[in-house]
PATILUM-930180 format. One record per residue: z, x, y of N, C-alpha, C, O, CB in turn. Coordinates in steps of 0.2 Angstrom, whole numbers, plus 5000, padded with zeros to 4 digits. Each point is the difference from the previous one (the first is absolute). Glycine has a CB too. Layout:
BEGIN
ZXYZXYZXYZXYZXY...
This chain:
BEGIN
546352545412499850054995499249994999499849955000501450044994498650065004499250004998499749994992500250034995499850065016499549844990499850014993499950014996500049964995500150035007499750064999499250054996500550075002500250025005498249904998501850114990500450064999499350064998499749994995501849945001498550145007499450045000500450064996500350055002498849925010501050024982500250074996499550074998499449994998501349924996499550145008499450065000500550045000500649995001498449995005500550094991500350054998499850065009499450005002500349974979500850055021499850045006499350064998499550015003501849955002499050074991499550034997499449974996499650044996501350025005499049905000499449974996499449965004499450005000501549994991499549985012499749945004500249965008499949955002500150034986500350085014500549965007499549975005500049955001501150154999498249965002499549985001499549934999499649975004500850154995499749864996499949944998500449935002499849945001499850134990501149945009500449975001500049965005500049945001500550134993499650005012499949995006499649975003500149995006500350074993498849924998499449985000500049944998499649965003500150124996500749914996499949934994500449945006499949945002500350134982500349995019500649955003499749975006500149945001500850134995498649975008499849975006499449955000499949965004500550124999499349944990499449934999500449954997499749945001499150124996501649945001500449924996500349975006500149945001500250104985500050015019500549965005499549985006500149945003501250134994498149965004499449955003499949954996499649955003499950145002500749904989499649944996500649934999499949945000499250174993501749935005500349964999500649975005500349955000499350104988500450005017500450005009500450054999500150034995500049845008500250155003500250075001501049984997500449955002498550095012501350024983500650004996500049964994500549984998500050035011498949994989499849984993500150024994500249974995499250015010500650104996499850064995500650035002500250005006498450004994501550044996500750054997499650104998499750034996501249834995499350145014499950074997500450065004500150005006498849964991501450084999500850025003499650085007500450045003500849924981498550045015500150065005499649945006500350015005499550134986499949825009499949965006500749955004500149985005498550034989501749974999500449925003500650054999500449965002498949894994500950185003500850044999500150035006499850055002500149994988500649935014500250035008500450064998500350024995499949865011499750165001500350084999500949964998500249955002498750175012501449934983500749994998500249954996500549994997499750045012499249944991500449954993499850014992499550014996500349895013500850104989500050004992499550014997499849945000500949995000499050114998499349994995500349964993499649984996499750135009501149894993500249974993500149945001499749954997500950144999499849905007500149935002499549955002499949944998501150105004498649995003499249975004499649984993499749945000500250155013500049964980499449994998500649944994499649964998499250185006501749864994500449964996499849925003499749964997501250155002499449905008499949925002499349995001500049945002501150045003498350054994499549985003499749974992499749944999500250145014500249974982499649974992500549964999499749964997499850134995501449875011500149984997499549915004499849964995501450165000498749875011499649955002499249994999499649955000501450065007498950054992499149995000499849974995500350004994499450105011499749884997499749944996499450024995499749964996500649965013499550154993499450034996500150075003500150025006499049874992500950154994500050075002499450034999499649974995501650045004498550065004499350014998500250064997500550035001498749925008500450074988500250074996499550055000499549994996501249944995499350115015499650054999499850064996500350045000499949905007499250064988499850054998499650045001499449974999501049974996499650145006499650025003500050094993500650014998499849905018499250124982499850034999500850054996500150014994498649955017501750064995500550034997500549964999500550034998499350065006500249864996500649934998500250014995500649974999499049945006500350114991500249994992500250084998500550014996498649875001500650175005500250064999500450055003500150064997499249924998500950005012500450035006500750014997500349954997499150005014500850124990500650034996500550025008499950025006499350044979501249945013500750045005499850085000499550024998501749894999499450115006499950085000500250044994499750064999500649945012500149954984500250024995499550024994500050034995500949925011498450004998499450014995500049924995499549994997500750165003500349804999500349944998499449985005499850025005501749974992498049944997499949964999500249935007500149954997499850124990500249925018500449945005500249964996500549994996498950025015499949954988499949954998500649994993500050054995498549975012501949924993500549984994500850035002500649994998498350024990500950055017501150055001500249925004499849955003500150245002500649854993500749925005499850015006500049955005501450074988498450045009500450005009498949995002499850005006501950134996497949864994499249985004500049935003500149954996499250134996500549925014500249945004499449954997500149954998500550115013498749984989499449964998500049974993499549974998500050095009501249964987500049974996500449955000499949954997499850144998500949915010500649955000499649965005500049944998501450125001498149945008499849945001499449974997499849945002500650105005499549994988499449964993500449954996499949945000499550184996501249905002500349974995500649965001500449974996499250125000500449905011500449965004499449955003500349945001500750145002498449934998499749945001499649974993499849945001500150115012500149984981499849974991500749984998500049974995498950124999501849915009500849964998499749925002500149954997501250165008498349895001500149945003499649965000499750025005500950024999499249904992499549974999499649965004499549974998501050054993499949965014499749965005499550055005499649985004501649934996498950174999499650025003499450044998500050044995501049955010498350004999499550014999499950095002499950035005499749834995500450174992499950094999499249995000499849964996501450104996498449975013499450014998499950085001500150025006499549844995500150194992499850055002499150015003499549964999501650074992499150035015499450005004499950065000500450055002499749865005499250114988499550054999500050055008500049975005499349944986500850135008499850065006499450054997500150004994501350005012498050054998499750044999499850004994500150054996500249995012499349904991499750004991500550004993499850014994499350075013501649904995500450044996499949924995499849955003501250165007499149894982500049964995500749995001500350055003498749984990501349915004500749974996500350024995499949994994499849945009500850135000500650034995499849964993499749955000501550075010498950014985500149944994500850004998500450045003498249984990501549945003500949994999500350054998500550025002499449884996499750134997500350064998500150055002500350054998499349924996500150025013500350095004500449965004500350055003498750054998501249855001500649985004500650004997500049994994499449955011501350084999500649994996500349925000499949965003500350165000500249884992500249924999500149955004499849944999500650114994499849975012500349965005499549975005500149945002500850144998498549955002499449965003499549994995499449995003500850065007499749964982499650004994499649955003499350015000501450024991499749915010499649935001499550005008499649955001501549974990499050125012499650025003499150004998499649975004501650075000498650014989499349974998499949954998499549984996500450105002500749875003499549924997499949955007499849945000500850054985499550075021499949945006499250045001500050065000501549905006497949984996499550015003500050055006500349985004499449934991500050135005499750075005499649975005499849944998500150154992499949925017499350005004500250065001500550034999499249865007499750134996499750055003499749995008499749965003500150074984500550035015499950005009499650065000500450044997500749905009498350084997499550055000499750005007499949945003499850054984500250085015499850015007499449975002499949995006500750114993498949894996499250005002500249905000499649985004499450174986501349815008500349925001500549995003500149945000499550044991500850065011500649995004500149935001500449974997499650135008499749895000500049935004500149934994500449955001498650115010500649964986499849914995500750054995500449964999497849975001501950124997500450004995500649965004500249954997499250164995501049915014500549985004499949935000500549974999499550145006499649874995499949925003500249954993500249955000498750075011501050034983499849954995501050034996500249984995497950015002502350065007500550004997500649965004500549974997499250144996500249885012500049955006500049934999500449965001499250125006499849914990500149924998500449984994500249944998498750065006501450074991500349974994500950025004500549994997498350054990501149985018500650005002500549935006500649995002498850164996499849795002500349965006499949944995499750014994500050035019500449924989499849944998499349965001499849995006501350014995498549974995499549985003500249945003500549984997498850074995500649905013500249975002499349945002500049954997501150155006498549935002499749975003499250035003500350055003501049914998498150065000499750025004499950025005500049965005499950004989500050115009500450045007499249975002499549994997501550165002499249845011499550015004499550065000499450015001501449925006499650114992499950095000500250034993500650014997499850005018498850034981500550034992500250045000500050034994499549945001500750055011500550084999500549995004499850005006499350094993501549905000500449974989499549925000500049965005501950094994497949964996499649944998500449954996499649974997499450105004501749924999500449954998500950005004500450045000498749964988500849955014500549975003500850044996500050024994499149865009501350135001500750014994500550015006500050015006499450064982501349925008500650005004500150045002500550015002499949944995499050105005500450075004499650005006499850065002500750034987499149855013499849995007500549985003500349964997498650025001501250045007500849975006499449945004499450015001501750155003499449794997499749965004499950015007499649965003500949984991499750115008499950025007499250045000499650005004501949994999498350054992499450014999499449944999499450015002501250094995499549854999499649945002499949985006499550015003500949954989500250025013500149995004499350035006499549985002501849994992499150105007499250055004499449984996499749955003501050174999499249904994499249984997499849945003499650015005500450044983500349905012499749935003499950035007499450015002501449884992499850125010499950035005499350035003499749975004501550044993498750055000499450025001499549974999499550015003500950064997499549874993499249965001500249965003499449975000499950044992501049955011500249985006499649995006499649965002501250074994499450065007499850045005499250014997499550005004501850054999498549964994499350014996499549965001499550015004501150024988499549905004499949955003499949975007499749945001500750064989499950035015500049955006499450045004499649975003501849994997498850124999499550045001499249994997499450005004501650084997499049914991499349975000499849935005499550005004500650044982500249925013499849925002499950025008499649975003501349944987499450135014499950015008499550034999499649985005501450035001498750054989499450035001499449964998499550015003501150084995499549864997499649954998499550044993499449985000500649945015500150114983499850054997499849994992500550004996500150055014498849944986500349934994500050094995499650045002499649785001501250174991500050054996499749984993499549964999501550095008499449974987499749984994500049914998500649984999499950174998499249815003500049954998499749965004499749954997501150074998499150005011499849985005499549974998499750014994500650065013499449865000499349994998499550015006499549985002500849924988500250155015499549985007500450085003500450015004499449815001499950224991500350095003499550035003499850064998500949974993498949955017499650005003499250024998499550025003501649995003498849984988499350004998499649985003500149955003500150034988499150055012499549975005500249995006499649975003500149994990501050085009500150025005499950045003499950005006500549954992499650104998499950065003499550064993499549974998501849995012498850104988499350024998500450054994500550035000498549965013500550024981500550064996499850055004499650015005500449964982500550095008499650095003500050004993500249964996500450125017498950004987500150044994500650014996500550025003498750035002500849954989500550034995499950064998499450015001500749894994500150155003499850094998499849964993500349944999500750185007498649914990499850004992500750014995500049984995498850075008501649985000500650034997500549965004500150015006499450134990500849825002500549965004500649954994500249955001498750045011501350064983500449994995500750045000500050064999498949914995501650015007500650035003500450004991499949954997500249985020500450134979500250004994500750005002500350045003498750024992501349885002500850005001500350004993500249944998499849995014500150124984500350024992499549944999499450005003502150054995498749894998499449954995499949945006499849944998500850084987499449995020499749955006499350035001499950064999501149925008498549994993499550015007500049955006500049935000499450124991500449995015499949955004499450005001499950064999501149955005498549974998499350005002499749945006499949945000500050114987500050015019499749975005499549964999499550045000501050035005499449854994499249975000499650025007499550035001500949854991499950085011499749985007500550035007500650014999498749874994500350125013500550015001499549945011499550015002501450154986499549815015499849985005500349995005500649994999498749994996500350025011500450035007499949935004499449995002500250154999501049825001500049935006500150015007500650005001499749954990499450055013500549995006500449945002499949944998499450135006501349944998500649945001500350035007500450044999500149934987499450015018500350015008500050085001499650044999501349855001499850135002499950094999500150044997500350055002499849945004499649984985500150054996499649984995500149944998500950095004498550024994499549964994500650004994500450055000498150025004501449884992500249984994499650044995499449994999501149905005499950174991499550044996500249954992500650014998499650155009499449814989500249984995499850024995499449984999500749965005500150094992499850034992500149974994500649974998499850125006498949904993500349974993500150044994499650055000499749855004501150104993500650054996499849964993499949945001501450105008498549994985500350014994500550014998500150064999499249965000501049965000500850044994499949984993500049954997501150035012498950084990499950024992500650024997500250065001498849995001501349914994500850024997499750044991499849964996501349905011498950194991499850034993500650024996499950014994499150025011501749965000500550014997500549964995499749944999500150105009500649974989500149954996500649955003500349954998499350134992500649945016500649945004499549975005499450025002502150044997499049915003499649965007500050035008500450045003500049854990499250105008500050065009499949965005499749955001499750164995501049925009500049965007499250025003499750055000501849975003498149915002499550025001500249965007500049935001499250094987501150035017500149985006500150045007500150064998500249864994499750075014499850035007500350054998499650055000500349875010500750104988500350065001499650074995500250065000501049845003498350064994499650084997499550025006499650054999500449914985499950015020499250025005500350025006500449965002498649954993500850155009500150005008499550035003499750044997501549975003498549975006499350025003500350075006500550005003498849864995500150185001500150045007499750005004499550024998500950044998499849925010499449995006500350025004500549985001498949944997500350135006500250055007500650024999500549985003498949955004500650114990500950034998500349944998500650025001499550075006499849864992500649945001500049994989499550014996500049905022501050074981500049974992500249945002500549985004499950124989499149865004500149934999500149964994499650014995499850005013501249934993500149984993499549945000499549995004501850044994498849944996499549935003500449955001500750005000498350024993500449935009500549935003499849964993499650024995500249975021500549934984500149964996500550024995500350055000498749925003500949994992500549984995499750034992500049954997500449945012499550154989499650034993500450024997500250065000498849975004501349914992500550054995499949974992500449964998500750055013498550004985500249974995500250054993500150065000499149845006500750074989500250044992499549994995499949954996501250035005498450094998499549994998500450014992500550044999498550005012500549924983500650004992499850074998499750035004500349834990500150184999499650075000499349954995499849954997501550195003498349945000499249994998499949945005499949954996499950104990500249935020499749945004499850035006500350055002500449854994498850075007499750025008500349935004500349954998498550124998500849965011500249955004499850025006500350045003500549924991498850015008499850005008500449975006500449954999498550054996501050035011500349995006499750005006499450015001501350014992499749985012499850035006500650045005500649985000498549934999500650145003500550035005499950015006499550035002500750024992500249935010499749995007500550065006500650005001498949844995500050195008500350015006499950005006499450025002500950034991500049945011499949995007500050085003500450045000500349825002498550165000499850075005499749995006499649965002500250094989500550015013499949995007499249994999499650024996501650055011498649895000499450015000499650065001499450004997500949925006499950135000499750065003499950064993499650044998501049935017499850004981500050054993499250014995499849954997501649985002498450105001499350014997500250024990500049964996499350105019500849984985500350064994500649984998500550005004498950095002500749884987500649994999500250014990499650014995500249895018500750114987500050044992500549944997500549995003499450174998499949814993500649974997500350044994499750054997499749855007501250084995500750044996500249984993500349955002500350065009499449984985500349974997500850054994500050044996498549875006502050055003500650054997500250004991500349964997500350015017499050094984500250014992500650024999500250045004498849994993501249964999500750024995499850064996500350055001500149834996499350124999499750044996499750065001500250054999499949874997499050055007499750065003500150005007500449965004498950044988500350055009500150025007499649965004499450004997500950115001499949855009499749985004499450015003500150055003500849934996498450005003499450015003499949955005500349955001499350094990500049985013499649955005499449964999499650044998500950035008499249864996499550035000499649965007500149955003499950094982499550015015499950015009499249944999499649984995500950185011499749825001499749925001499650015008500450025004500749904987498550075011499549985006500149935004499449974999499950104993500949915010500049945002499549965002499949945000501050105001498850025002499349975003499450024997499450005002501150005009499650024984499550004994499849934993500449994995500050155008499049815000500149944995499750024996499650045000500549885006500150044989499850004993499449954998500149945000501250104997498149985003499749974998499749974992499649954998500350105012500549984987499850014994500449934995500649985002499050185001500249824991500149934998500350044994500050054997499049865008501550024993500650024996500350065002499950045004499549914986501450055003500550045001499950075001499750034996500749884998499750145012499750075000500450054997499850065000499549915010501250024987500550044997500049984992500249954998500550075014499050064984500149974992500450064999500150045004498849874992501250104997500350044995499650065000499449985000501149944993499650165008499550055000500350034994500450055000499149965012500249974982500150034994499550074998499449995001501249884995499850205002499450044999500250024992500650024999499050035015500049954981500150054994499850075000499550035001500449874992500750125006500050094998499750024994499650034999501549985007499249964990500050034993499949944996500449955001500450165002498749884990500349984994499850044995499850065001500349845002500050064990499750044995500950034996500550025004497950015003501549974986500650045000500250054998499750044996500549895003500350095006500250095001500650014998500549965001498950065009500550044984500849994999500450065008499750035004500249954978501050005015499850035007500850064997500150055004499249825008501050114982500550044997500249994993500049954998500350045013499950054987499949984992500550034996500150065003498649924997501750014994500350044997500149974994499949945000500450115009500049984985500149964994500449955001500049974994499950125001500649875010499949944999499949955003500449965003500050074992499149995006499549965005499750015003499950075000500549884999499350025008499650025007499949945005500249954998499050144995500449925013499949985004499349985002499850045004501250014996498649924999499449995004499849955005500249945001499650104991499650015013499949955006499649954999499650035000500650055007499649864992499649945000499449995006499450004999501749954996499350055011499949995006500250045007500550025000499549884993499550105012500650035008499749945006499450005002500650184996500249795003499749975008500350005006500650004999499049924995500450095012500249975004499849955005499449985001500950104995500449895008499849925006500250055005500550045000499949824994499350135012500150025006500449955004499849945000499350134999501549945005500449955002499850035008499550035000501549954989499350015015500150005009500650095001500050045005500049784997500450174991500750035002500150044994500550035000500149885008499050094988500050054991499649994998499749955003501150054993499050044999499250004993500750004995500550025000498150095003501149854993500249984993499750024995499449995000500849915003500050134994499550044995500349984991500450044997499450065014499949854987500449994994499750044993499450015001501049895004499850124989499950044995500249974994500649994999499550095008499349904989500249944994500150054994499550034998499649875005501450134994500050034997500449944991500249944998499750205017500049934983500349954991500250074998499850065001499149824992501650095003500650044995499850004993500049944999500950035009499050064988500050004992500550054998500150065002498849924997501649994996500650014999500050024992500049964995500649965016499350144988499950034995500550004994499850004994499750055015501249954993500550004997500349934998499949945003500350175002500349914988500049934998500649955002500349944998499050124993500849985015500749945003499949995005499650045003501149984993499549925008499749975009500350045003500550044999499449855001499750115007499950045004500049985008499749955001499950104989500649985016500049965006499450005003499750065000501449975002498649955000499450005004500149995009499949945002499450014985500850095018500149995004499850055007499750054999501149884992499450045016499650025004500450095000499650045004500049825003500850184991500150065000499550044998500050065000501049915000498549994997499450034996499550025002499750034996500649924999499550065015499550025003500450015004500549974999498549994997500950095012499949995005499550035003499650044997501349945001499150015008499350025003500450085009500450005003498649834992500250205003500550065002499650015007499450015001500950064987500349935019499349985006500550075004500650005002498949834999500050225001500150055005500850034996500650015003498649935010500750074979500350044998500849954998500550034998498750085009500649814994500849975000499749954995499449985000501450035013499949984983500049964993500049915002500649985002500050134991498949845006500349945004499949974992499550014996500349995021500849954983499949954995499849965001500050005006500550014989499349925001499749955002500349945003500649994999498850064992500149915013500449955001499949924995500049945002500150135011499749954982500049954996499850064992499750055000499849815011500850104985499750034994500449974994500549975000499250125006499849924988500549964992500850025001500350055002498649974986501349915008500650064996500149934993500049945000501050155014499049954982499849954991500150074996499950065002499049825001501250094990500150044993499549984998499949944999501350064998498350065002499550034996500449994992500650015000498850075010500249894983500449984995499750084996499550025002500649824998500250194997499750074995499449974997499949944999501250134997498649985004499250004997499749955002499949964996500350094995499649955015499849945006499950035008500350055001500449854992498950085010499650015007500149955002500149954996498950125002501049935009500449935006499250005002499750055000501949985006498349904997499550005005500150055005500450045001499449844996499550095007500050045006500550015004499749965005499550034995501450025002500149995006499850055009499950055002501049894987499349995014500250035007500350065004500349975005499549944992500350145004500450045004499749995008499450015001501050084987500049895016499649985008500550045005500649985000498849894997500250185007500350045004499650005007499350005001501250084988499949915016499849995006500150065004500650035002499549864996499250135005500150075004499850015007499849955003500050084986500150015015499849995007499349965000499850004994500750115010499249845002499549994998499350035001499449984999501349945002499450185004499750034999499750054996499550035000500949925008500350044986499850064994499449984996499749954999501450074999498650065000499250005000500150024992499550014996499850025018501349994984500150044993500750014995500450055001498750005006501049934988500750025000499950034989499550004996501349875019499950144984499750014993500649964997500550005003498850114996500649864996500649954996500250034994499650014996499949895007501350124996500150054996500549954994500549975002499250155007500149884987500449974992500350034996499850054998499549905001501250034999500650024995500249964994500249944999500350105012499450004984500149974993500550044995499850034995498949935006502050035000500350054996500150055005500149985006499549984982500350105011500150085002499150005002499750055002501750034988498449875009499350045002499649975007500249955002499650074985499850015016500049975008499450035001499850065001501549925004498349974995499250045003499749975008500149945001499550074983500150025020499749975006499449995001499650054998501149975006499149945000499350005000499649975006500249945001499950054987499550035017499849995007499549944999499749994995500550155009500049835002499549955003499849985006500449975004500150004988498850055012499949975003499749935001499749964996500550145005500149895007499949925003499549985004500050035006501149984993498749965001499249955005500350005007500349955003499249954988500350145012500249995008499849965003499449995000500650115001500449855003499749965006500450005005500649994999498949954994500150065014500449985006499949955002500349995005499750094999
């Protein structure tokens, strides 16, 4: 039996469901997670399947999505409280049983039913804490309902699942060893020293140039290429890169070979050595990456595989030395805009801009937008990222980081952040804001650089 039980409204949220279900069973092991249109075999019972499955599961999730609370039958009836709605009998069968953990999960901005619009039977449903899962944080909102779903146990080699729990099968231990194993034997034959090292051929051989722009954006990662230098070792130069890992997130992140691959001569190369560690969030941490390239290779691009944004290259010379002293890759911050602008306004309340900047990365422009809320009216209010998007070749993109906090009535929120990442050749885009029914836009161009 699986368990973690995914309740949704098909009409509301199945789309989510089917989403939710595959980042948790990457997180918590496969047949973890209950959700009847995926784990329901053709012919079997649906009544009976979803019976015995709330009657074993150990945590149900409760999705709420936008129509969850007001989806009616044909008859025009309210679902939500009739005898025969399944999303109310698997609510109220998983709040009967107290050994089990109901946690409701936010869908598309949606707020927490209050009790009073629920019918009796799931009432107590508003006194269990809510998370919220949102498109622009997917990754970390998932990771952080994942961890209230295992046990903390111990410290992972690797933080994605970043805690141990009984729903790792031993035979997946087992492989992992297996492969650093195999890892390990491959560094030590290559001789090849990585992060920790005290002898990773320095002075053996010579740097190349770095590009000015050599900062890779992975959601709240950065990676930033310092240095990078070229050894020869029998019939293949050793390429060594010294890496920053910048964690700005709030969990912890893997800083290891499996985010970097080189391209050289049509060939994709992983690296060699052993580079696996767990950077904590807000912490840095330097390293090294190393890969073995044929000799004859001149021209080579390094990868670094994002989750979030879209992957870049960035192209390297081999036989171009670097002469130049200290680190050659920094931060290219440009400011667009300050000074304050309002940017939408209405009787209760508005919107203004503070600030615009952007960082140039290898693989996106970041363009963040400080903007502050003044909340006119005299009851609190949401302050959150539905509040801007930015409009590129006519398409609406939300942000991938932004507030979400209650503005108190008759009060103004600091500045916050809205941070949207866009091609890294856009030269122009316009950021359009929504306050209530009112929505005004406003154009911005951007500091070109090649």
């Amino acid at each position: 039996m699986a368990g973690v039980f995914i309740s949704y409204r098909r009409g509301d949220a199945s789309g989510y469901a089917g989403r939710l279900r595959e980042a948790l069973e990457r997180r918590l092991g496969t047949g973890q997670v209950f959700r009847d249109a995926d784990t329901i075999r053709p012919g079997q019972d649906f009544v009976q399947a979803i019976d015995a499955e709330l009657a074993d599961c150990e945590a149900l999730l409760v999705l709420i999505g936008e129509e969850w609370l007001r989806a009616t039958n044909a008859a025009g009836q309210r679902r939500l409280g009739l005898d025969d709605d399944w999303v109310t009998l698997e609510v109220a069968g998983g709040l009967k049983r107290p050994e089990v953990l109901v946690i409701p999960v936010l869908v598309e901005g949606t707020r927490m039913p209050p009790a009073d619009d629920l019918p009796p039977s799931i009432r107590d449903l508003a006194r269990r804490q809510a998370i919220s899962v949102r498109d622009e944080s997917w990754d970390e909102d998932v990771d952080r309902l994942a961890s209230v779903l295992r046990p903390a146990r111990h410290e992972p080699t690797v933080a994605r699942p970043r805690r141990s729990t009984r729903m790792v099968s031993f035979a997946a231990v087992i492989v992992a060893l297996a492969i650093a194993v195999a890892v390990l034997a491959r560094f030590r034959a290559a001789d090849v020293h990585t992060a920790g090292s005290s002898s990773d051929a320095a002075g053996t051989g010579f740097p190349i140039e770095v590009p000015r722009i050599a900062e890779f954006a992975d959601g709240s990662v950065i990676h930033t290429v310092l240095s990078a230098r070229v050894t020869p070792r029998g019939p293949a130069n050793v390429l060594v890169f010294q890496v920053r890992f910048a964690n700005e997130g709030s969990y912890d992140a893997n800083f290891w070979n499996s985010s970097y691959r080189l391209l050289a001569d049509e060939q994709t190369l992983a690296p060699v050595g052993d580079l696996n560690e767990v950077v904590a969030s807000h912490a840095a941490k330097d390293g090294t990456v190393s890969f073995e390239v044929p000799v004859r290779a001149r021209n080579v691009r390094l990868r670094v595989e994002s989750r979030e944004d879209p992957p870049g290259t960035l192209p390297l010379d081999l036989t171009k030395q670097d002469r130049r002293t200290g680190a050659a890759s920094r931060a290219v911050i440009d400011r667009i805009a300050e000074g304050d602008q309002l940017l939408v306004s209405n009787p209760s309340g508005s919107l203004t801009l503070i600030q615009v900047t952007s960082r140039r990365f290898v693989n996106t422009l970041r363009v963040t937008f400080a903007i502050r809320m003044n909340n006119a009216q005299n009851y609190a209010r949401h302050f959150g990222t539905i509040a801007a998007r930015v409009i590129l070749d006519g398409v609406s993109n939300g942000p991938v980081d932004g507030p979400n906090e209650t503005v108190a009535g008759g009060s103004s929120s600091p500045a916050r952040d809205f941070v949207f990442d866009v091609p890294p050749e856009t030269e122009g885009l316009v950021l359009r804001t929504t306050l209530d029914e009112s929505v005004a836009e406003k154009s911005f161009r951007l500091n070109v650089r090649r």
